[in-house]
DOFI-20330 format. One record per atom (N, C-alpha, C, O): x, y, z; residue in three letters. Coordinates in pm, whole numbers, plus 50000, padded with zeros to 5 digits. Example, Ala and Ser with C-alpha at 12.3 -4.5 7.8 and 13.67 -1.06 7.14 Angstrom:
BEGIN
513194943150780Ala512304955050780Ala513204967050780Ala514244966850846Ala512854977550708Ser513674989450714Ser512905000350787Ser513415011450804Ser
// end
This chain:
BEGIN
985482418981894Unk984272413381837Unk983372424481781Unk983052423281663Unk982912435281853Unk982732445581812Unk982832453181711Unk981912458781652Unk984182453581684Unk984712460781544Unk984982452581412Unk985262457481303Unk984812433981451Unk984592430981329Unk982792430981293Unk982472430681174Unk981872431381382Unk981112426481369Unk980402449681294Unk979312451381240Unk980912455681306Unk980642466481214Unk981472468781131Unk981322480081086Unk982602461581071Unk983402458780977Unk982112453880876Unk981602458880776Unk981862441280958Unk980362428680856Unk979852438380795Unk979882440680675Unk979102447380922Unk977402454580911Unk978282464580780Unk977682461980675Unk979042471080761Unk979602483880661Unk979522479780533Unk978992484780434Unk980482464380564Unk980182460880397Unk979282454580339Unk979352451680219Unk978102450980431Unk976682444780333Unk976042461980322Unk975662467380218Unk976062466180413Unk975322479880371Unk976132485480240Unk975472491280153Unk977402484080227Unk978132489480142Unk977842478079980Unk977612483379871Unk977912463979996Unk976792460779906Unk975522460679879Unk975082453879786Unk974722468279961Unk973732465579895Unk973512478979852Unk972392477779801Unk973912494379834Unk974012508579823Unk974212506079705Unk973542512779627Unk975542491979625Unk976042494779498Unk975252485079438Unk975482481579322Unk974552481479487Unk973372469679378Unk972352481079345Unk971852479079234Unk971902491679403Unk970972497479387Unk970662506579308Unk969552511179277Unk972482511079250Unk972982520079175Unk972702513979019Unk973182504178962Unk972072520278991Unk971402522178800Unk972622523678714Unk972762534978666Unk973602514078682Unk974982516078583Unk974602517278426Unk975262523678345Unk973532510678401Unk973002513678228Unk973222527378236Unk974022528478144Unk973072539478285Unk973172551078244Unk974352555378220Unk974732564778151Unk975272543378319Unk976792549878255Unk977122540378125Unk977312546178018Unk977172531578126Unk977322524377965Unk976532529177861Unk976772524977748Unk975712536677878Unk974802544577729Unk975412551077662Unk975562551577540Unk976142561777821Unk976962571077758Unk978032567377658Unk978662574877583Unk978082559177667Unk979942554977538Unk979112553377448Unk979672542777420Unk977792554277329Unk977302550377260Unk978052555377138Unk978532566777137Unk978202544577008Unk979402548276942Unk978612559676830Unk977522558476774Unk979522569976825Unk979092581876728Unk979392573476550Unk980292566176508Unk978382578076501Unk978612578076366Unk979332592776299Unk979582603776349Unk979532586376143Unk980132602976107Unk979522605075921Unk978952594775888Unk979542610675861Unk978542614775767Unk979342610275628Unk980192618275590Unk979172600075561Unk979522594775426Unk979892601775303Unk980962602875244Unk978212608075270Unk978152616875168Unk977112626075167Unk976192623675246Unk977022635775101Unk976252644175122Unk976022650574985Unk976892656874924Unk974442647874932Unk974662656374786Unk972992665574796Unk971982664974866Unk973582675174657Unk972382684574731Unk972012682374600Unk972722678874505Unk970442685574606Unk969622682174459Unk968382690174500Unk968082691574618Unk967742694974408Unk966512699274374Unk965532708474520Unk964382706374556Unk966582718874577Unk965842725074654Unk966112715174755Unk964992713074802Unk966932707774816Unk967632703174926Unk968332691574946Unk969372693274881Unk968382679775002Unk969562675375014Unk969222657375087Unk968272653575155Unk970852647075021Unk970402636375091Unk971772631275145Unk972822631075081Unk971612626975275Unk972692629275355Unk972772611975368Unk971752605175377Unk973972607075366Unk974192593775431Unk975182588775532Unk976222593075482Unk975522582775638Unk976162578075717Unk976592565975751Unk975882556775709Unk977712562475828Unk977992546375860Unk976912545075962Unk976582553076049Unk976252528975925Unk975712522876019Unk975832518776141Unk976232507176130Unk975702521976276Unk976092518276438Unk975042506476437Unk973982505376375Unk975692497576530Unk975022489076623Unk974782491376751Unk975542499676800Unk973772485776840Unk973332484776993Unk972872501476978Unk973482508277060Unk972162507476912Unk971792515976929Unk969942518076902Unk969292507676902Unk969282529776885Unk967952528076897Unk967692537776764Unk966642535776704Unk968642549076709Unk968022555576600Unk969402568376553Unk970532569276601Unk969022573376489Unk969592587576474Unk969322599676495Unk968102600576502Unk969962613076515Unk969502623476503Unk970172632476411Unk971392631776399Unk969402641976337Unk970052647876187Unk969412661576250Unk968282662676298Unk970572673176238Unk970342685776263Unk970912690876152Unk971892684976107Unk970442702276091Unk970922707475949Unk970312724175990Unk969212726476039Unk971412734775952Unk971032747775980Unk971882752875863Unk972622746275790Unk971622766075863Unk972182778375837Unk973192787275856Unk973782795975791Unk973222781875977Unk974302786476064Unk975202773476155Unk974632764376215Unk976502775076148Unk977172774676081Unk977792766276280Unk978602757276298Unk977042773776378Unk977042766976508Unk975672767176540Unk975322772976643Unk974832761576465Unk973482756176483Unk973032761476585Unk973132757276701Unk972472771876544Unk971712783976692Unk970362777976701Unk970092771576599Unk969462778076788Unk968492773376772Unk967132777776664Unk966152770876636Unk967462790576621Unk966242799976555Unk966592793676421Unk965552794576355Unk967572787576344Unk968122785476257Unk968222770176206Unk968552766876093Unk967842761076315Unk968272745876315Unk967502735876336Unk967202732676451Unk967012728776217Unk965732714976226Unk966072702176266Unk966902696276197Unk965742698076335Unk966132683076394Unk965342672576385Unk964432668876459Unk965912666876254Unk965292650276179Unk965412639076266Unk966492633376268Unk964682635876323Unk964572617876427Unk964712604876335Unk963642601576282Unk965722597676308Unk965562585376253Unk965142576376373Unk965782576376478Unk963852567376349Unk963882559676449Unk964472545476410Unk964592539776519Unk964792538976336Unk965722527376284Unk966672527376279Unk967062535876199Unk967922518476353Unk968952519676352Unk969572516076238Unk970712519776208Unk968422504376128Unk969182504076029Unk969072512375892Unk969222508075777Unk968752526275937Unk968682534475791Unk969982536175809Unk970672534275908Unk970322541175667Unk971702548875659Unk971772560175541Unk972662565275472Unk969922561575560Unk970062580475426Unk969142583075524Unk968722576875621Unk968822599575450Unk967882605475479Unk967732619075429Unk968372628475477Unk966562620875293Unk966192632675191Unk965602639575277Unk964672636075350Unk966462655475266Unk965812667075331Unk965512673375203Unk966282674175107Unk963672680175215Unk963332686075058Unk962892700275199Unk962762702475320Unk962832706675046Unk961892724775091Unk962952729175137Unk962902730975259Unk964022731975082Unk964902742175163Unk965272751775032Unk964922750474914Unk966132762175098Unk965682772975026Unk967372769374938Unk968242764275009Unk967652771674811Unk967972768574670Unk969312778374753Unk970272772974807Unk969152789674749Unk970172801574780Unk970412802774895Unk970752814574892Unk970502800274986Unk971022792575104Unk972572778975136Unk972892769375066Unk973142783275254Unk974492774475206Unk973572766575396Unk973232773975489Unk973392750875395Unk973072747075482Unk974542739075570Unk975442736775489Unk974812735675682Unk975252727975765Unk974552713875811Unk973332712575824Unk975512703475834Unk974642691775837Unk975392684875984Unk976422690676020Unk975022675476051Unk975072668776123Unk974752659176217Unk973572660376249Unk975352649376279Unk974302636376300Unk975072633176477Unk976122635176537Unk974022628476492Unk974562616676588Unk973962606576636Unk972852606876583Unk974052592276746Unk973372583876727Unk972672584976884Unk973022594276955Unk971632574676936Unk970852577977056Unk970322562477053Unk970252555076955Unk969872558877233Unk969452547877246Unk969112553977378Unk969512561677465Unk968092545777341Unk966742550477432Unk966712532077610Unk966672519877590Unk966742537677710Unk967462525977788Unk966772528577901Unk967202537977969Unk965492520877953Unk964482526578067Unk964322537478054Unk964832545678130Unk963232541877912Unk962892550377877Unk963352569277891Unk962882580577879Unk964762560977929Unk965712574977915Unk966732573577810Unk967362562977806Unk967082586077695Unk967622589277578Unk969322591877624Unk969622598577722Unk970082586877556Unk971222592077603Unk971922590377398Unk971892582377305Unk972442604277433Unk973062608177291Unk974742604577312Unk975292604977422Unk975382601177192Unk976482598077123Unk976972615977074Unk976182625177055Unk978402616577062Unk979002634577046Unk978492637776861Unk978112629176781Unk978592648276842Unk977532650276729Unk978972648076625Unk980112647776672Unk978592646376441Unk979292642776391Unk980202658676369Unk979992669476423Unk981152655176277Unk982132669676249Unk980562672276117Unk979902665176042Unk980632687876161Unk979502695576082Unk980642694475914Unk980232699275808Unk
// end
């Protein structure tokens, strides 16, 4: 009687440990990556476009100089609409060769969880 009756007590404690557990943070993570359409450069910088994701909250656009986006080197554009699919970068320098790249983000009890960045 004994050993079923802490058999019982193990597995309500053991359900109620996994009700308590926050799983949105693991389903964010699979958020589906986008990847970069076209890319044309005009008049002192550039307009980048991508496929559209769903269940997501926005984009992020990093564009550098270098070539593994060091930080001294690399600007990071926030789309907050999931349904854009451009975005004109102006003021960059003419003689300069830039790098581009994206990925997507959704924001889920006010915690951000990013999608793998696109091929630069």
């Amino acid at each position: 009687m004994k050993k079923i009756f802490s058999l019982l007590l193990s597995f309500i404690m053991l359900i109620s440990i996994v009700s308590l557990v926050d799983f949105s943070a693991f389903a964010a993570s699979k958020l589906p990556a986008t990847s970069i359409t076209s890319l044309s450069a005009k008049d002192n910088g550039f307009t980048v476009k991508w496929k559209k994701k769903t269940k997501i909250t926005g984009y992020q656009i990093q564009y550098s100089t270098s070539s593994k986006f060091s930080m001294k080197n690399t600007k990071t554009v926030k789309i907050k609409k999931a349904k854009t699919a451009s975005k004109k970068i102006t003021d960059l320098k003419s003689s300069k060769k830039y790098y581009v790249r994206i990925r997507t983000y959704k924001i889920v009890k006010k915690k951000k969880s990013y999608s793998s960045w696109s091929k630069k």
